[in-house]
DRENPA-3360 file (N, C-alpha, C; in nm, 2 decimals, always signed):
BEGIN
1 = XXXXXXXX = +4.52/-5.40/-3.21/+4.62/-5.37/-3.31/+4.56/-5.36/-3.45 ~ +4.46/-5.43/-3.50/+4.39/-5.44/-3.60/+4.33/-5.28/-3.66 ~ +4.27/-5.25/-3.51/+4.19/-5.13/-3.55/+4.27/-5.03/-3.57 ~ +4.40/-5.00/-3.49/+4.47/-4.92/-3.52/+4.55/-4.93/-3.65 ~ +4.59/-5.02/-3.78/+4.62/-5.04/-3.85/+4.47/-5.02/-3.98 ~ +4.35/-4.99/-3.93/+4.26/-4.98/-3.97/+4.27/-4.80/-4.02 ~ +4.26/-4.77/-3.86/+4.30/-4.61/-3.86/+4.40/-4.56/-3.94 ~ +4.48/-4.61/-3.92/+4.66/-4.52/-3.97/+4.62/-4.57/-4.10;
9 = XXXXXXXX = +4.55/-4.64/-4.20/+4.53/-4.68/-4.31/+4.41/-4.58/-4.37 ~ +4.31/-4.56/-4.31/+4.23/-4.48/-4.32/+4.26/-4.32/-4.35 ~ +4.32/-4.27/-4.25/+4.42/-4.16/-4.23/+4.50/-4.11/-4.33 ~ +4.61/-4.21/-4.36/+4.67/-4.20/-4.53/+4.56/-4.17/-4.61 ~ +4.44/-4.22/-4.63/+4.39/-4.27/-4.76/+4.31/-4.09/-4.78 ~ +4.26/-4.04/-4.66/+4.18/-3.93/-4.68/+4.28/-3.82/-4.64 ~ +4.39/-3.80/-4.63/+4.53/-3.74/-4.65/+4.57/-3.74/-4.81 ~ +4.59/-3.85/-4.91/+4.57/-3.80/-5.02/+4.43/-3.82/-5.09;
17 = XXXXXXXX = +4.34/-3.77/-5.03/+4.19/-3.74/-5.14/+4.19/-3.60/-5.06 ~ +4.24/-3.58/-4.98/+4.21/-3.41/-4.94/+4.34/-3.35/-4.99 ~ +4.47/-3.39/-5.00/+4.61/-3.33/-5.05/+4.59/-3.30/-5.21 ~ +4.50/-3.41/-5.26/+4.50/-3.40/-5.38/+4.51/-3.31/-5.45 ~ +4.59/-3.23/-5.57/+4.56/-3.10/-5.61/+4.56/-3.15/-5.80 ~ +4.47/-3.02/-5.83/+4.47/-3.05/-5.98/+4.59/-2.95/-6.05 ~ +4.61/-3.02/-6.17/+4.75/-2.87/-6.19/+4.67/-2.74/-6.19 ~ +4.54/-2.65/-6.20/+4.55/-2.51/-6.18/+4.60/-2.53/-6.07;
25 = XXXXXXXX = +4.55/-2.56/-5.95/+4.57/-2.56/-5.78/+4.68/-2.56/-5.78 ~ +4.78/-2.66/-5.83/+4.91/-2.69/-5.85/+5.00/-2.57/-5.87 ~ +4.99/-2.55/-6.02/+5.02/-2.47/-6.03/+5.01/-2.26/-6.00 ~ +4.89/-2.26/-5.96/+4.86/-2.13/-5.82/+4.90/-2.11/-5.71 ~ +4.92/-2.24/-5.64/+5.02/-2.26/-5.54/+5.15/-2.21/-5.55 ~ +5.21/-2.25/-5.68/+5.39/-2.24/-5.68/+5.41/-2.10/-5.69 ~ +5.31/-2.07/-5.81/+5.32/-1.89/-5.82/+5.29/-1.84/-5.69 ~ +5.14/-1.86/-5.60/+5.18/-1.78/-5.50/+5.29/-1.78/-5.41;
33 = XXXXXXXX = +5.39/-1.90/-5.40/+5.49/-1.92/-5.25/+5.62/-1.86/-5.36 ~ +5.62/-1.78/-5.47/+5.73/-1.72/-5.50/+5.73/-1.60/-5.49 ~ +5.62/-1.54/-5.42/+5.59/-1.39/-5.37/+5.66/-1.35/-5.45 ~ +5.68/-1.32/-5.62/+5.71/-1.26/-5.66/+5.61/-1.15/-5.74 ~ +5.65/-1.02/-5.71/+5.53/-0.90/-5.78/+5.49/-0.92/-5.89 ~ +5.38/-0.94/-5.95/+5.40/-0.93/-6.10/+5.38/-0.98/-6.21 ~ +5.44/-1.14/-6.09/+5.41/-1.29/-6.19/+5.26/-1.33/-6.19 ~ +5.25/-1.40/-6.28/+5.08/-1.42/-6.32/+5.03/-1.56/-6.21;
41 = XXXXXXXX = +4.93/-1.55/-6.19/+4.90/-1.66/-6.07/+4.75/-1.72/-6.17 ~ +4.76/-1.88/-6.21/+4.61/-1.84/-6.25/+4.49/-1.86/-6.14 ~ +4.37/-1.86/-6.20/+4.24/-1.86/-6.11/+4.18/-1.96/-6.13 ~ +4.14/-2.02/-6.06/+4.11/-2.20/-6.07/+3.96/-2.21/-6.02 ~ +3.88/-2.27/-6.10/+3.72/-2.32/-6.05/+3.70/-2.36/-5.92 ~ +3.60/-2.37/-5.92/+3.57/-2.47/-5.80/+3.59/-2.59/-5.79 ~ +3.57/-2.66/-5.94/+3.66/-2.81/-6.00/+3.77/-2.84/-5.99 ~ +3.86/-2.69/-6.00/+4.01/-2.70/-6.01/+4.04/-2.65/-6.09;
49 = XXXXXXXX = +3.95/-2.69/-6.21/+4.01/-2.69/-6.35/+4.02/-2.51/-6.38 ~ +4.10/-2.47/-6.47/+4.16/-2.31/-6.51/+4.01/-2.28/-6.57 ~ +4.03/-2.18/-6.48/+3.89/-2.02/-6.47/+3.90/-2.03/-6.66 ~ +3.78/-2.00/-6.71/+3.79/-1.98/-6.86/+3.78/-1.86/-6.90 ~ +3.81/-1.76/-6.83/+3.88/-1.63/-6.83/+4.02/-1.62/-6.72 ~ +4.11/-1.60/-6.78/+4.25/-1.59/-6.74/+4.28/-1.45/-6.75 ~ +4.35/-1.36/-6.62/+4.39/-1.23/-6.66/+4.53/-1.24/-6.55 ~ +4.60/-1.18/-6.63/+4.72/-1.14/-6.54/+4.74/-1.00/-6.46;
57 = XXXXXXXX = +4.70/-1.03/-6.33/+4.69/-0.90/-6.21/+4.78/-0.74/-6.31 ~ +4.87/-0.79/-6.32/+4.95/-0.65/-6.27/+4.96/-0.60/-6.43 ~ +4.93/-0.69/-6.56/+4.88/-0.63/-6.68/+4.76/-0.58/-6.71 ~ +4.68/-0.63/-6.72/+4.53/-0.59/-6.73/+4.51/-0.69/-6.86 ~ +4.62/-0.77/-6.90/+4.63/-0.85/-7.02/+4.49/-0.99/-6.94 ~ +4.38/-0.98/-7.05/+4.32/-1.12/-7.01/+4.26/-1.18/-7.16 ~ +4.25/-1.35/-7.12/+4.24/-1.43/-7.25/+4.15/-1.50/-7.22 ~ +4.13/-1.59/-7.37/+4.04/-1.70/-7.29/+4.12/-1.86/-7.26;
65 = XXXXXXXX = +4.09/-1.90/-7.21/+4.13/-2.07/-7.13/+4.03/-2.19/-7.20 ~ +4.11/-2.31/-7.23/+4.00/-2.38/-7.22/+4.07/-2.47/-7.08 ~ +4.02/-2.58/-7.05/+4.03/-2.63/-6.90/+4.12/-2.66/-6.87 ~ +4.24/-2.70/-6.92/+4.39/-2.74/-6.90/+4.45/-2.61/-6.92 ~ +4.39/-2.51/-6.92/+4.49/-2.36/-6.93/+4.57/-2.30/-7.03 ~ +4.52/-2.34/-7.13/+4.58/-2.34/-7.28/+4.50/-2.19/-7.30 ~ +4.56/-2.11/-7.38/+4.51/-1.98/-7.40/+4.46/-2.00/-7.56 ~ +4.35/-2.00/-7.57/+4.27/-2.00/-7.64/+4.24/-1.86/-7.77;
73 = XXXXXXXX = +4.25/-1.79/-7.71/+4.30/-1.65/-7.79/+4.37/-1.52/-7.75 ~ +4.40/-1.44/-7.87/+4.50/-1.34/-7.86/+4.45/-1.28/-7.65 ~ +4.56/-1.13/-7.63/+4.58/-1.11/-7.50/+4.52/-0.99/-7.53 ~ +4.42/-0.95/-7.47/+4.31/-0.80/-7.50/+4.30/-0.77/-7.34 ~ +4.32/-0.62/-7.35/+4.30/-0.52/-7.25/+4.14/-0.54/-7.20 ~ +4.11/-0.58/-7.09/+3.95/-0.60/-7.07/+3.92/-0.74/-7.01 ~ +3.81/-0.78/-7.04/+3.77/-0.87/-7.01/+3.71/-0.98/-7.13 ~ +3.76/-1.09/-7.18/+3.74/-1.12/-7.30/+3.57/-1.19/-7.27;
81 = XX = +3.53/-1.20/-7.38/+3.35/-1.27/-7.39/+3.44/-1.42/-7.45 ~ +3.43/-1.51/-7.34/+3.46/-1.66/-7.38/+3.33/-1.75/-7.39;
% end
C-alpha cells in the first residue's frame, strides 16, 4: 500500500513539472485552439520565454520582445535587428 501511495505521489509530481507551462507556451496555446485566421500566435524559445523577434503571420508586422513579451519597439515591415 506504501509503494503505491509512493507511485500515485510520484505520478502527480512529474504531471505537473511536465504540464508546467510558461506564459509564451500559455499563451500560444490559447491562440492556437481559437483557430482563428489571422490572430497573432507568439513564438516561444526553447526556455519558453517570448522569441526576441515577434512577427504576426498574416501581417508581415514584426518587433522586437524582451522575455515577458513586451514589445520593445515600433512594428516594421521585415525582420527587425534586435
Amino acid at each position: 500500500m506504501k509503494v503505491f501511495a509512493v507511485l500515485a505521489l510520484f505520478s502527480c509530481l512529474v504531471a505537473m513539472v511536465i504540464g508546467a507551462q510558461t506564459a509564451c507556451q500559455l499563451q500560444r496555446q490559447q491562440e492556437q485552439a481559437k483557430n482563428v485566421v489571422g490572430n497573432f500566435i507568439p513564438k516561444c524559445d526553447a526556455d519558453g520565454s517570448y522569441s526576441q523577434v515577434q512577427c504576426h503571420g498574416s501581417t508581415g508586422y514584426c518587433w522586437c520582445a524582451d522575455k515577458d513579451g513586451n514589445q520593445l519597439t515600433k512594428s516594421a515591415r521585415g525582420k527587425p535587428n534586435c
